[in-house]
N, C-alpha and C positions, 0 to 999 in steps of 0.2 A: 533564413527564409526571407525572400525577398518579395516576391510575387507568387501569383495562386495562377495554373490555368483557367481555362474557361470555364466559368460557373454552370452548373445544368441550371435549363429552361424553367422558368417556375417554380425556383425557389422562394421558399417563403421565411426560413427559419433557418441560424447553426447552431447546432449543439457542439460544446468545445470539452473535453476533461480537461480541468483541473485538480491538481492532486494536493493541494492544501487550500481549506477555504480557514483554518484557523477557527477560534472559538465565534466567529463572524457568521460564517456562512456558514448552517446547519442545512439547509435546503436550495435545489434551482435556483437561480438568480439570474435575473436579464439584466446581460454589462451595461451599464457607463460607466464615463468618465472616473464616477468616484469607486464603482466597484473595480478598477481598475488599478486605481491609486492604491487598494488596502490590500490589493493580489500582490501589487509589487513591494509590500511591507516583509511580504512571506516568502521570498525568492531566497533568504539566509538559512530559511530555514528543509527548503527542497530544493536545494542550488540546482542535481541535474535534472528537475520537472519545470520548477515553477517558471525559471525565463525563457526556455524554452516553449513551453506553453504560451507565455505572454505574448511572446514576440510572432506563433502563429498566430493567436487573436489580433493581435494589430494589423496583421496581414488580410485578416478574414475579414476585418470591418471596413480596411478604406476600399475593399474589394467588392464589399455588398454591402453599403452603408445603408438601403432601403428596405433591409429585412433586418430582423432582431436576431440578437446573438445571445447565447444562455451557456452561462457556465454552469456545469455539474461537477458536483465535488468529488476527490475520493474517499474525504476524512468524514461527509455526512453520511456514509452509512454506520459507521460506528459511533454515534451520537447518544446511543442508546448503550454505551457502557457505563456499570456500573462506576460510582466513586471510586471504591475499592479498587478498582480493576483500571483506572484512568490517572488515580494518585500517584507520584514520585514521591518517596522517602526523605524529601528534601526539604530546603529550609521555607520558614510558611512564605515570606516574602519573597522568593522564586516563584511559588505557585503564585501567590496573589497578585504581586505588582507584574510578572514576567509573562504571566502567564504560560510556566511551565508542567506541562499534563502530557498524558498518553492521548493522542489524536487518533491513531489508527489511519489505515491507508491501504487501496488495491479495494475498496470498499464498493467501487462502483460492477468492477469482476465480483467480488465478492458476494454481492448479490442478486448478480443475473445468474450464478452457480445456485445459489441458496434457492432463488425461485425455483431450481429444475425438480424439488426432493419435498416431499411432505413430512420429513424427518423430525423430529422434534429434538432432537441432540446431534447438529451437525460439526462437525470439524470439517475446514477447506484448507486445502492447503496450497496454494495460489503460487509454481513456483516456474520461473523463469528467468529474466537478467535480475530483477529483482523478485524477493522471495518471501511472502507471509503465511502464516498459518490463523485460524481465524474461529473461533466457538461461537456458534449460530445457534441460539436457542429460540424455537417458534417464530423463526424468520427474522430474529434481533441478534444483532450485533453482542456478544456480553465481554468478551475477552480477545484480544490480536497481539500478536508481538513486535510487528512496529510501534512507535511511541511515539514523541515528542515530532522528530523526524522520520524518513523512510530508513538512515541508519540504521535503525535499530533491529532488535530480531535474528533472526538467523543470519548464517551467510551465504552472499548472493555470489554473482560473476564478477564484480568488482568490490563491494560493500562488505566491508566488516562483518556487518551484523554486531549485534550486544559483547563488550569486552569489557574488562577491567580499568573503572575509569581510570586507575591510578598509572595504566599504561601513558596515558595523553599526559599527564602530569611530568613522569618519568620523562615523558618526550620534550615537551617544552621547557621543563625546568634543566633537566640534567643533560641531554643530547642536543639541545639548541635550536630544535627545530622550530620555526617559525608555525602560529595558528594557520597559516594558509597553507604550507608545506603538508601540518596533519593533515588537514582538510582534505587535501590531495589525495594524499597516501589512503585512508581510510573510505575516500568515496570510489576512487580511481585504480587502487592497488592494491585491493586487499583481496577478501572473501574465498573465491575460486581460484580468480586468476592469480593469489599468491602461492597455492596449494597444487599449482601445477595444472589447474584443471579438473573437471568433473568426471577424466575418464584415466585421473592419477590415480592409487590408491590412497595415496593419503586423503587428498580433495572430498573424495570419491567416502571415505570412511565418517570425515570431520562432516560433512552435508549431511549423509544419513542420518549421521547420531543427532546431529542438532534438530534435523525435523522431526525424528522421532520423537524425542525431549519436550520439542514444542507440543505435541498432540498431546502425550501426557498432561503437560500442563493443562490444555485446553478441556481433557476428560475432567481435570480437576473444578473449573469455572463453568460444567455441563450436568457435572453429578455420574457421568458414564457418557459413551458414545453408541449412539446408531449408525452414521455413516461417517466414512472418510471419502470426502471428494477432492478428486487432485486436478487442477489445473493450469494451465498457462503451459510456454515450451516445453521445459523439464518433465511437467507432473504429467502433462497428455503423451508424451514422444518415451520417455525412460521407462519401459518398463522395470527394469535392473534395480532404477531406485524406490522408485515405489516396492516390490521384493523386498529391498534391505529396511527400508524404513519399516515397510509394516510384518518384518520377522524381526522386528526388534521391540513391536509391539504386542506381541503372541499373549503377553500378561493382560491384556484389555479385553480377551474373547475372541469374539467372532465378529466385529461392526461391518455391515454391509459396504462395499468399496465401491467406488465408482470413478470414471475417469471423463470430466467434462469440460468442452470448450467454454473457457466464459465470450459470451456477450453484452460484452461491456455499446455498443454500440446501439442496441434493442433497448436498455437500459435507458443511455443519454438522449433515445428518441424520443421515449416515452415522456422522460421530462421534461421535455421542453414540450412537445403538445401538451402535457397537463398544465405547465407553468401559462401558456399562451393560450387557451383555454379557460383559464380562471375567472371569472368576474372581477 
């Protein structure tokens, strides 16, 4: 992105998603320079968000450098996971000096969905090029299956989703594939597009199972389910999948379903007039 057309008249303010603010940014933030500097720390760790995102923001700034720009995150809506639920199993000095933890992510969808419902035990399950499922208890964040990165989790149109670390090991060590090579393969070549697609049967079988799986898990961090809310491409447009997913859930009851577009954009409005509003 090189240039922006013409800006509307009387603007005042850009709200931009960013989809990792890292353990940094918990809330709205009006860019400079240095909130800039610490976004581009986290490009390794959302390769295909974060520079793209950057590179619209620099676009956005020397285009409207008289108005204020506000990045919203999509890791602060899940800020409010528990330890438990945020912890990796791994060694203390990963988590502590690395700062490696479960972020969560799709947070900003996630809860312009969660406003729509008065639910008190909600499951979202936010599925499109990229795919989360998400345990919403009393409008908070408790449990998601993205992690550390957007990798993680289910599997999407390109992304893995959650495997066997000792695959990546087996690859570098034994098959010789270079850390960038995986990177590739795993961000670029995996998930759907390796399984032929979402309207293969295999594709088509491995996606259900695993979202189903994930909701399970999510009754497990809710105590039970009220609603299943499905959004993004996939979850609003498939009826076929949402069918398989939640006849594979029949052991859960009857949780009330619903199929809603997120407004992630009503969301990043709202925050930037609150943030620009503040004293």
């Amino acid at each position: 992105m090189e240039s922006l057309d013409a800006l509307p008249a009387g603007l005042e303010a850009v709200g931009h998603r960013v989809v990792h603010g890292g353990g940094v940014f918990l809330d709205p933030v009006r860019v400079d320079d240095a909130v800039v500097a610490t976004l581009e720390r986290l490009i390794a760790l959302a390769p295909l968000h974060q520079a793209p995102a950057l590179e619209a923001l620099a676009v956005a700034r020397a285009a409207a450098p008289a108005v204020p720009h506000v990045a919203v995150f999509d890791t602060a809506f899940h800020a409010t996971l528990t330890e438990a639920a945020s912890t990796y199993a791994v060694p203390r000095a990963w988590r502590e000096q690395w700062g490696v933890r479960r972020f969560g992510f799709h947070g900003i969808a996630v809860e312009s969905v969660a406003e729509q419902f008065d639910a008190r035990r909600l499951v979202v399950c936010h599925l499109g090029g990229g795919c989360s499922v998400t345990a919403v208890l009393d409008g908070r964040s408790v449990d998601t299956t993205m992690g550390f990165t957007p990798l993680d989790g289910v599997p999407m149109a390109t992304r893995s989703g959650s495997i066997d670390p000792g695959i990546l090991l087996y690859a570098l060590r034994e098959r010789g594939l270079a850390p960038d090579e995986v990177d590739e393969a795993l961000e670029r070549h995996s998930g759907l597009d390796a399984l032929g697609g979402l309207d293969a049967d295999l594709g088509f079988a491995v996606f259900a199972r695993r979202i189903a799986q994930a909701v399970a898990a999510m009754a497990v961090a809710l105590g039970g389910v009220d609603v299943i809310a499905f959004s993004g491409g996939v979850g609003e447009n498939r009826a076929d999948v949402r069918g398989a997913v939640l006849e594979l859930l029949g052991f859960l009851g009857e949780p009330r379903v619903e199929v809603v577009p997120a407004r992630e954009d009503l969301v990043i409005a709202r925050a930037v007039r609150q943030l620009l509003s503040a004293p």
